[in-house]
N, C-alpha and C positions, 0 to 999 in steps of 0.2 A: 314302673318301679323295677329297680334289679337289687338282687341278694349277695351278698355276698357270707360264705359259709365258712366258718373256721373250727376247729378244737384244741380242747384240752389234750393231748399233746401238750463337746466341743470342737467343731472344727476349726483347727487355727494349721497354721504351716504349722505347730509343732508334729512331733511322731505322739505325744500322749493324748493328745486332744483329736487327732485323727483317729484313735484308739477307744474313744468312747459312742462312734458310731454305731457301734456293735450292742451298744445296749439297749435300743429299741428301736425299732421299727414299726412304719405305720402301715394298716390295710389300702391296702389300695384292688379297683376292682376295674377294668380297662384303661387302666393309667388314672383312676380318678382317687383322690385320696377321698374318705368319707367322716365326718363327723357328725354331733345334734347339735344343731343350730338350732336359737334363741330367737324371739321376735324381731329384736334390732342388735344390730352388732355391741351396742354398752351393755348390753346384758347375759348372763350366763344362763346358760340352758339347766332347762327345771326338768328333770326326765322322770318319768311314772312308773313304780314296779310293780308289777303281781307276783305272788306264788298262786301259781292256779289251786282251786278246791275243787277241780272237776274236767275231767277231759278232753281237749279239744285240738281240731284238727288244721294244719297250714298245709293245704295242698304246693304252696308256691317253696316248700322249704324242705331242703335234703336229708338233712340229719333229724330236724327238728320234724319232719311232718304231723305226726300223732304225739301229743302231751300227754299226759296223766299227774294228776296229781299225788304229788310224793310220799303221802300215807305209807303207801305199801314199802317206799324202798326205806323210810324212817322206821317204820316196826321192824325190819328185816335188820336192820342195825343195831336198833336198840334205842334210838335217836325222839325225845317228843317234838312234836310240833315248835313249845316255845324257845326249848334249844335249836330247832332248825331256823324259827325266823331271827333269832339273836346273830346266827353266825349270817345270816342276809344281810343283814342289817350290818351288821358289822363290815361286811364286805364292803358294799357301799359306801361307805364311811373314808374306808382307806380311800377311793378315789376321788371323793368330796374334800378333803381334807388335801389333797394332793394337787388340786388343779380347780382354775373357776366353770365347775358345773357341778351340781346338786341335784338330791335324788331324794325322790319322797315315796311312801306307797300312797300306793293308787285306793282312792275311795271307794266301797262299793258301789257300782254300775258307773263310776267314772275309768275311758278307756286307760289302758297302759301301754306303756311305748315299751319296757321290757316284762317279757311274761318267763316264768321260771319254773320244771315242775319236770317229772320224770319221764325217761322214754317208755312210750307205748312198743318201741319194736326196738329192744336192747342190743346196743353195739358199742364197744369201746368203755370209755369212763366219760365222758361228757365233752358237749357240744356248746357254740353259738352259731347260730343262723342270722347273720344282719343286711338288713336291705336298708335301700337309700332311693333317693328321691332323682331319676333322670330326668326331669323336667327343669334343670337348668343349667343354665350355659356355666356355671362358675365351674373354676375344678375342683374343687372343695364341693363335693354332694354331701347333701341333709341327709343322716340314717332316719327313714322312718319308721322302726321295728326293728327288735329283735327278741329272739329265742336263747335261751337257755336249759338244757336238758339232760340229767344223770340218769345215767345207766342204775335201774332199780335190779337187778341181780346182783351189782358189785357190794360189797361192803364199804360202810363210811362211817366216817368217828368224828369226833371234836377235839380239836389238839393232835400235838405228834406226839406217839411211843415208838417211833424207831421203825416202825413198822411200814416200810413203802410198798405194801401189797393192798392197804387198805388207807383211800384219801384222804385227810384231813375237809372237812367242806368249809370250812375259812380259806382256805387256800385255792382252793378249785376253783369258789362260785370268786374269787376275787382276779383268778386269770381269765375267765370265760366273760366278766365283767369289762374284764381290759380290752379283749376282741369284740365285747358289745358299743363302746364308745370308741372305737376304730383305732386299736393296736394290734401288732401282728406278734407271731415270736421274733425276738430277735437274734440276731448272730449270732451273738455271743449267749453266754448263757449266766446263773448265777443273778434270775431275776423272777418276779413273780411271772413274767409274760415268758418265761423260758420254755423252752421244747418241752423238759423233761419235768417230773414231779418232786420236789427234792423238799427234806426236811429241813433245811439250815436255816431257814428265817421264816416268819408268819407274818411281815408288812411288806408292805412295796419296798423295795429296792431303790438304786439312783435312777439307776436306766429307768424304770417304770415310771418315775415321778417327772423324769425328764421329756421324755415321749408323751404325759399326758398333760405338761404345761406346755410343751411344744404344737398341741392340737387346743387347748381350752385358755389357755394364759395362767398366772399365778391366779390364786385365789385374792381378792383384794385386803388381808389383813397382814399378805404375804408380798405384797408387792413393793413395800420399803425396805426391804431385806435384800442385802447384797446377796442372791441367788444364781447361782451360773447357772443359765439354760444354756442348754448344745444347739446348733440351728440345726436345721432340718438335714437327715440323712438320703444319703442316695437315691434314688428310685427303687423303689421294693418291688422284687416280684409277689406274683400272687404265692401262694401255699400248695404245694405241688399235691401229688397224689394220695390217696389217703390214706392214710398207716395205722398201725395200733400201740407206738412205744412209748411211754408216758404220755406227754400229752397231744401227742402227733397222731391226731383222732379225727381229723377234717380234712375238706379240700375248697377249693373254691371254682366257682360257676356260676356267670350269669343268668338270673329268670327272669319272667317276662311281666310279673305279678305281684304284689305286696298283698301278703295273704290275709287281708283283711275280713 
């Protein structure tokens, strides 16, 4: 297995349709683009989430290595529990509704393919950690895990007051989400998978919606709808070195392990 580690942090001859390459980008991790893949290609991938209720450790993963569960950083805010799993949930939702793959929680003692919950060693405002499956020849690799992980020292809220010193987590867990299903930031900005933290909207964006029916297909109640998808953008690089400006909170490198 290898990881790939990120944070929070149409083409046509026209010149406008060249112009919307810039609205999303996908992860790619030694040229290999990554997504969750489904039993058999007719079918959309069912992905499993946890909010951890208790601590645990991924030696194979950079940002995410030590989790804890979010207690502490929700009482530090002010935040309960049922408002933290509503805005999960919620997240989720935007990308469910946006592209064919679906997200459920995860059963007790049934595994989860994303696990979500606070850092044990506080840096930045939050991370995703996602690995993929090198055991095949396609270019397209299977993610098989990832991580999800907020800085419990920061403060967080529910909804925007203007306030960009303190994150909304509908917006956070729903870009760290987008790097979990294999999108990257893109060029341009003015999207939920954007560089920076911004208050101007709480849903996916075009680019976003674009980028994730470009890697999952339309969802099929969507598929009769004259919907312009963009075909596939350039070759992406990886996410360079690690920073701390909005959501330029990652970097990427491959490991050798799926921290199972």
């Amino acid at each position: 297995m290898k990881a790939l580690l990120v944070g929070l942090a149409c083409l046509s001859l026209s010149t406008a349709a060249v112009a919307q390459d810039a609205r999303y980008k996908w992860l790619r991790l030694e040229g290999h683009q990554v997504r969750w893949q489904a039993a058999t290609p007719a079918e959309a991938p069912i992905v499993r989430y946890r909010v951890l209720s208790e601590g645990a450790d991924f030696p194979g993963a950079r940002n995410c290595r030590h989790i804890a569960s979010p207690g502490e950083l929700l009482a530090s805010s002010g935040i309960d529990a049922v408002a933290f799993d509503r805005e999960v949930e919620a997240a989720f939702a935007m990308w469910q509704a946006a592209a064919n793959i679906s997200f459920r929680k995860a059963e007790p003692g049934e595994a989860a393919d994303i696990l979500i919950g606070a850092q044990a060693e506080p840096e930045g405002w939050a991370f995703a950690d996602v690995f993929y499956n090198t055991g095949t020849g396609s270019q397209v690799r299977p993610i098989s895990r990832a991580l999800i992980c907020l800085n419990p020292l920061k403060r967080w809220k529910v909804g925007f007051n203007g306030n960009l010193g303190v994150y909304d987590l509908r917006y956070t867990l729903a870009h760290e989400i987008g790097h979990a299903i294999g999108l990257d930031h893109p060029d341009g900005g003015s999207q939920i998978m954007g560089y920076r933290y911004l208050e101007q909207f709480r849903d996916l964006q075009a680019g976003d919606i674009a980028g994730a029916v470009r890697l999952y297909g339309q969802r099929p109640q969507l598929a009769e709808e004259s919907v312009a998808v963009a075909p596939a953008p350039a070759e992406a690089a990886p996410v360079g070195t690690r920073g701390d400006a909005g959501f330029a909170l990652g970097s990427t490198r491959a490991l050798d392990a799926d921290p199972r």
